[in-house]
C-alpha positions, 0 to 999 in steps of 0.5 A: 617842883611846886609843894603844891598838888596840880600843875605848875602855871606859866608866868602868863598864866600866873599873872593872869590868875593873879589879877582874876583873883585880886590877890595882894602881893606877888614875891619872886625869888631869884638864886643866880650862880656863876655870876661875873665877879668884877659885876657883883663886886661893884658897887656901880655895876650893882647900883646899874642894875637895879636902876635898870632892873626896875625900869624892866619890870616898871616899877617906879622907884622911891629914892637911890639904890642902897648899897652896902657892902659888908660880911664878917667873914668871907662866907657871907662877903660882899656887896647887899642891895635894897631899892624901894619901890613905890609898891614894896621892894627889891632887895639882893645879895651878892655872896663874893665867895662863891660868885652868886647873886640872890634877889627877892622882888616884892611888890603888891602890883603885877610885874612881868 
């Protein structure tokens, strides 16, 4: 449900009001649940993925994904992602205790 009065736009119809009106920066926010545990605790797997990631919504990507895993306590455990793009960047979470991935793609160019 959108904070905002009036309808809620398709993807099509976002990408499209975003280009008519030149706007600059477009963020997606992904909450992921139930995610395969041996995928979000490997450092491969998750390394994969935004190599592939980027290769789906081409964007070019500046240098290697980094990947780092860390977490002072169980909670917050597990693996985080930062891959730079030429227009911004694409950053992730892999929270290991309850199986959940959250992802935030940034970039100041359209993506599908």
């Amino acid at each position: 449900m959108s904070p905002m009065p009036g309808k809620l736009l398709s993807d099509e119809e976002a990408m499209v009001k975003y280009v008519k009106e030149n706007q600059w920066g477009l963020a997606t926010a992904i909450d992921l649940k139930q995610c395969d545990p041996e995928k979000i605790r490997s450092k491969e797997v998750i390394t994969q993925f935004a190599i592939d990631l980027c290769d789906h919504i081409k964007m070019n990507r500046f240098g290697d994904p980094i990947v780092v895993r860390f977490g002072p306590i169980p909670k917050v455990e597990g693996y985080s992602l930062c891959q730079l793009i030429e227009t911004s960047m694409i950053s992730g979470h892999f929270a290991e205790d309850t199986d959940r991935a959250f992802l935030d793609v940034f970039s100041c160019r359209e993506y599908p």
